[in-house]
mmCIF file as gemmi writes it, N, C-alpha and C atoms, coordinates in Angstrom:
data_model
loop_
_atom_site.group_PDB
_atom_site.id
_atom_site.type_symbol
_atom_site.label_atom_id
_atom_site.label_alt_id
_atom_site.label_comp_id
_atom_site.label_asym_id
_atom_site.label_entity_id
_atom_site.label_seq_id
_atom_site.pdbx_PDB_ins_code
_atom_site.Cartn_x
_atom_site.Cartn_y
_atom_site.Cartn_z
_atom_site.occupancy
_atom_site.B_iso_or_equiv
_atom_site.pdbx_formal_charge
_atom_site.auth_seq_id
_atom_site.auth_asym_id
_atom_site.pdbx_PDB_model_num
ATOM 1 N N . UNK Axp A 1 ? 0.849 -1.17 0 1 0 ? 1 A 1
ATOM 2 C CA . UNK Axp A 1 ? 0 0 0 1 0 ? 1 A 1
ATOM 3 C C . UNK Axp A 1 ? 0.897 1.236 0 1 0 ? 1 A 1
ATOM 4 N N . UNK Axp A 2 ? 0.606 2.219 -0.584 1 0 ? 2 A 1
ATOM 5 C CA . UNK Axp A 2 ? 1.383 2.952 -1.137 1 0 ? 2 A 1
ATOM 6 C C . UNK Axp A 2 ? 0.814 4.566 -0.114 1 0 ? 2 A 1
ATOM 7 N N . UNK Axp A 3 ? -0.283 4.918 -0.131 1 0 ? 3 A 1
ATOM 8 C CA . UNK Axp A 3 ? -0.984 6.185 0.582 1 0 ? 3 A 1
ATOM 9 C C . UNK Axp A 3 ? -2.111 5.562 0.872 1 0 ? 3 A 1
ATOM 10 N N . UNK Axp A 4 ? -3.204 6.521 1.754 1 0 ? 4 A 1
ATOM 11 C CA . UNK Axp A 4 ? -4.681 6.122 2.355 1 0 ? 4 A 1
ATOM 12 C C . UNK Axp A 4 ? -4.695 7.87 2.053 1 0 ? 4 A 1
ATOM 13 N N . UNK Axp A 5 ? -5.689 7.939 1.628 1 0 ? 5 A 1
ATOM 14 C CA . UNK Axp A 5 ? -6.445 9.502 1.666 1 0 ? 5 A 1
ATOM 15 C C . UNK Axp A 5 ? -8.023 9.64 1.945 1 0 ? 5 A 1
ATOM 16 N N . UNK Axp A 6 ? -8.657 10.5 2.307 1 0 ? 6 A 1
ATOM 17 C CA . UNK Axp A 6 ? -10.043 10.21 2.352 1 0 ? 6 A 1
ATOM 18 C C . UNK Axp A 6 ? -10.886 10.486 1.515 1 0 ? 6 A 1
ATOM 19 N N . UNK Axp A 7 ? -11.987 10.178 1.671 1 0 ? 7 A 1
ATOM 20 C CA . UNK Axp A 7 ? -12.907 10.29 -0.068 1 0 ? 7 A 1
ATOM 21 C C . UNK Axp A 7 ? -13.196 12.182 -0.393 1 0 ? 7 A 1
ATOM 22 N N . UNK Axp A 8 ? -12.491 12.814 0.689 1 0 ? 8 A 1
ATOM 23 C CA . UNK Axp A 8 ? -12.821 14.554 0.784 1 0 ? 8 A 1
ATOM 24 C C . UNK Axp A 8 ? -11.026 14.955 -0.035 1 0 ? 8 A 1
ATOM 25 N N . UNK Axp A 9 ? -10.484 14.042 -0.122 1 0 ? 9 A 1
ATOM 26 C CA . UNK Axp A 9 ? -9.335 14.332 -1.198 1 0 ? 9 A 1
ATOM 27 C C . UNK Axp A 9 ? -9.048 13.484 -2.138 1 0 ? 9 A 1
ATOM 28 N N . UNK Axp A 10 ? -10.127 13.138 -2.965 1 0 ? 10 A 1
ATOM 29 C CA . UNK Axp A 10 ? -10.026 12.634 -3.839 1 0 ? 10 A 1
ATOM 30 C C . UNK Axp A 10 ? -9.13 12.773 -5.18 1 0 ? 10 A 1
ATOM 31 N N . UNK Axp A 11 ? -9.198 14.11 -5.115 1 0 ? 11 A 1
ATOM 32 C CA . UNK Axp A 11 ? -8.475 15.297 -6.318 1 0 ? 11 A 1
ATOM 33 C C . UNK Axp A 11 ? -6.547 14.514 -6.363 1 0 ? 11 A 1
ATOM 34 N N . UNK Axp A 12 ? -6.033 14.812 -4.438 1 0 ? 12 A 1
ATOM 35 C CA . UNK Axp A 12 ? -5.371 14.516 -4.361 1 0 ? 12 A 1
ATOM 36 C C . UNK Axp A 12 ? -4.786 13.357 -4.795 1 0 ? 12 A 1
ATOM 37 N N . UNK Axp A 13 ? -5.684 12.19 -4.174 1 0 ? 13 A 1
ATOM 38 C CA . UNK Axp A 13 ? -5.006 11.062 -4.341 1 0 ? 13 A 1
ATOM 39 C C . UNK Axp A 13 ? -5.033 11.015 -6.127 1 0 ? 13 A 1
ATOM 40 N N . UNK Axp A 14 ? -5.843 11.406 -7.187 1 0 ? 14 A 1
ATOM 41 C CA . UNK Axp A 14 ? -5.967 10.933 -8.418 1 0 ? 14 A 1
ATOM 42 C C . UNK Axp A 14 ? -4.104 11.567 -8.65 1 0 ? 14 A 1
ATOM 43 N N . UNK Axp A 15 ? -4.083 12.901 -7.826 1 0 ? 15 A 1
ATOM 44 C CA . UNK Axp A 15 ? -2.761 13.574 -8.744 1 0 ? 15 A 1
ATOM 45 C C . UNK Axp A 15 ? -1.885 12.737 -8.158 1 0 ? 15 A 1
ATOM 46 N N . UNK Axp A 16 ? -1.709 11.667 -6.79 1 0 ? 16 A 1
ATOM 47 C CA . UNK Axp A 16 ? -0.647 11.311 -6.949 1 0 ? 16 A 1
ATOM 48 C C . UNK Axp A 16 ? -0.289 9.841 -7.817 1 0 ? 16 A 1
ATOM 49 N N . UNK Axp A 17 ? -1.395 9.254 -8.222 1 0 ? 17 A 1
ATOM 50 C CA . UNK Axp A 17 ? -1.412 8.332 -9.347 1 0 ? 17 A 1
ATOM 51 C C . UNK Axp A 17 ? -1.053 9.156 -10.324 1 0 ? 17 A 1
ATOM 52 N N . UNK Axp A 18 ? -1.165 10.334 -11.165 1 0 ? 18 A 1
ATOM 53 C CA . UNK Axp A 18 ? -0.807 10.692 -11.657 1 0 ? 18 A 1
ATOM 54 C C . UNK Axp A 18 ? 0.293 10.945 -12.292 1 0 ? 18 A 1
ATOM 55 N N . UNK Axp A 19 ? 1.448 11.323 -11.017 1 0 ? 19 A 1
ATOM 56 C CA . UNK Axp A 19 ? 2.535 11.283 -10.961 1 0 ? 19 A 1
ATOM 57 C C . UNK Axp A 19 ? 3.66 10.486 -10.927 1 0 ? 19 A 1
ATOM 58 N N . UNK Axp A 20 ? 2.588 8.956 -10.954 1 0 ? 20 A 1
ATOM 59 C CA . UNK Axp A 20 ? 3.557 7.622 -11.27 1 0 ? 20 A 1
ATOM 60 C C . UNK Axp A 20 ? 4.934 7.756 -10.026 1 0 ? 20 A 1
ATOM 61 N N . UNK Axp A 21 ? 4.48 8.18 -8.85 1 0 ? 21 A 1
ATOM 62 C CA . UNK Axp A 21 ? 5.357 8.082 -8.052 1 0 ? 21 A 1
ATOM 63 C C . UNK Axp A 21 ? 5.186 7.232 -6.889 1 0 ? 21 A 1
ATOM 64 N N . UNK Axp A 22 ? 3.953 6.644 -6.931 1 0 ? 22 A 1
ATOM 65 C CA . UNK Axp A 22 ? 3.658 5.63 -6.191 1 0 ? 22 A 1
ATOM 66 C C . UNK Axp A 22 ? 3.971 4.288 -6.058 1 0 ? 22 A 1
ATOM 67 N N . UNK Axp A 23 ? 4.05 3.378 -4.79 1 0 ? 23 A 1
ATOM 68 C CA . UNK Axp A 23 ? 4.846 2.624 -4.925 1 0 ? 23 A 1
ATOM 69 C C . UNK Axp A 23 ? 3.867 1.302 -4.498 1 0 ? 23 A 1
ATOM 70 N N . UNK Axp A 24 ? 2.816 1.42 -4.763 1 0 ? 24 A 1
ATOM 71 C CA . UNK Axp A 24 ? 1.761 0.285 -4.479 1 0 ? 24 A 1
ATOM 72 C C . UNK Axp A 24 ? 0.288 1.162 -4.829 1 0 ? 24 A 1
ATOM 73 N N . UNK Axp A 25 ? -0.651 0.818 -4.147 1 0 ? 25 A 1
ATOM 74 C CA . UNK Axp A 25 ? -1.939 0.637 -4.068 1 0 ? 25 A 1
ATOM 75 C C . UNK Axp A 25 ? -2.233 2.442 -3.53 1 0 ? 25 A 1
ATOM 76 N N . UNK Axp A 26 ? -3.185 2.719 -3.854 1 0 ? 26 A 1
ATOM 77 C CA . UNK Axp A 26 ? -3.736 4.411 -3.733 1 0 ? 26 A 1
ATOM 78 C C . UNK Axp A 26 ? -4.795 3.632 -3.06 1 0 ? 26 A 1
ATOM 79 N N . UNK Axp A 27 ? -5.853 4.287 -1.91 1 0 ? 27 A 1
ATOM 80 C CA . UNK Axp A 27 ? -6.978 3.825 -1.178 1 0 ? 27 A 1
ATOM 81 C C . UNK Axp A 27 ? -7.289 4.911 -0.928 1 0 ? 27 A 1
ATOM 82 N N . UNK Axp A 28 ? -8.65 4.971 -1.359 1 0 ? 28 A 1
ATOM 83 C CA . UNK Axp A 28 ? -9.427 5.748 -0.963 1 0 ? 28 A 1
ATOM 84 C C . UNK Axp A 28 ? -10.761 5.664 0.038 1 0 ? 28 A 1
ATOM 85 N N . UNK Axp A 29 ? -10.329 5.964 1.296 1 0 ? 29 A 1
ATOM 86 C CA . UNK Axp A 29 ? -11.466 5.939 2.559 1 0 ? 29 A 1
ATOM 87 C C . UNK Axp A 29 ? -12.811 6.649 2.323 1 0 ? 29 A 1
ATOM 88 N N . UNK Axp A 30 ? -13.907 5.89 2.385 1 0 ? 30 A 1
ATOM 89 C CA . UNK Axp A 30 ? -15.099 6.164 2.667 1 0 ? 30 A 1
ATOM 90 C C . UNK Axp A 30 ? -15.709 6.648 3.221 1 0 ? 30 A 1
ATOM 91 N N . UNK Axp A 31 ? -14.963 6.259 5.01 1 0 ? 31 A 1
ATOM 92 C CA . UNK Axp A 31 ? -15.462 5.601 6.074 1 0 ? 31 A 1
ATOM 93 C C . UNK Axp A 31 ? -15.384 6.84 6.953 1 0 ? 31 A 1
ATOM 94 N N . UNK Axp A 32 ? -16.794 6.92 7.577 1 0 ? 32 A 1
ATOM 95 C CA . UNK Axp A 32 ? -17.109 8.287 8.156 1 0 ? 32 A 1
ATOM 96 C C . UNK Axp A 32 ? -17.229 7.595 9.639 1 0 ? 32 A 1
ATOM 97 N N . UNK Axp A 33 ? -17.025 8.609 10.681 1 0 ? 33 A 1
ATOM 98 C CA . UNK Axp A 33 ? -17.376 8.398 12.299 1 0 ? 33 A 1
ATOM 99 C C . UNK Axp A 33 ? -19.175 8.456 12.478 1 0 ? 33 A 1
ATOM 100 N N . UNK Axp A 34 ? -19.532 7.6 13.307 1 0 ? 34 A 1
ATOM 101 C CA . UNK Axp A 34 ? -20.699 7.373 13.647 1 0 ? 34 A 1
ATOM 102 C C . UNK Axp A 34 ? -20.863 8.477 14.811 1 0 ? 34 A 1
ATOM 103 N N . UNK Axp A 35 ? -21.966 9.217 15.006 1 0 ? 35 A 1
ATOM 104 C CA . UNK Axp A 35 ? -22.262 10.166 16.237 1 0 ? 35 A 1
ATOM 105 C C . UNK Axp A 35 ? -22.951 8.961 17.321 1 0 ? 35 A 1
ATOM 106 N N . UNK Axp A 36 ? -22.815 9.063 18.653 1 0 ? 36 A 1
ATOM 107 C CA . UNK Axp A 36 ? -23.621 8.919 19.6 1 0 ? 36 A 1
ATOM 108 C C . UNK Axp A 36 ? -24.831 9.199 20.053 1 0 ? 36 A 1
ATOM 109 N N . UNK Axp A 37 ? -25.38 9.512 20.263 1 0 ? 37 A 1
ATOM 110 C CA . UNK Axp A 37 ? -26.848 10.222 20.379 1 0 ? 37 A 1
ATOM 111 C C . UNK Axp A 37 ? -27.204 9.923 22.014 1 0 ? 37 A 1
């Protein structure tokens, strides 16, 4: 695995595929915190 970014920098992670400087897998997180109530 190469980076983890979250799905609110998406932009990012595309530019660092972009840049063919990666050294595995780009992931992009979904995964939001649940509130308590």
């Amino acid at each position: 695995m190469d980076s983890t970014y979250p799905l609110a920098r998406a932009t990012d992670a595309h530019r660092r595929m972009e840049s063919s400087t990666n050294v595995g897998k780009i992931i992009l997180s979904a995964a939001t915190a649940i509130s308590q109530a």
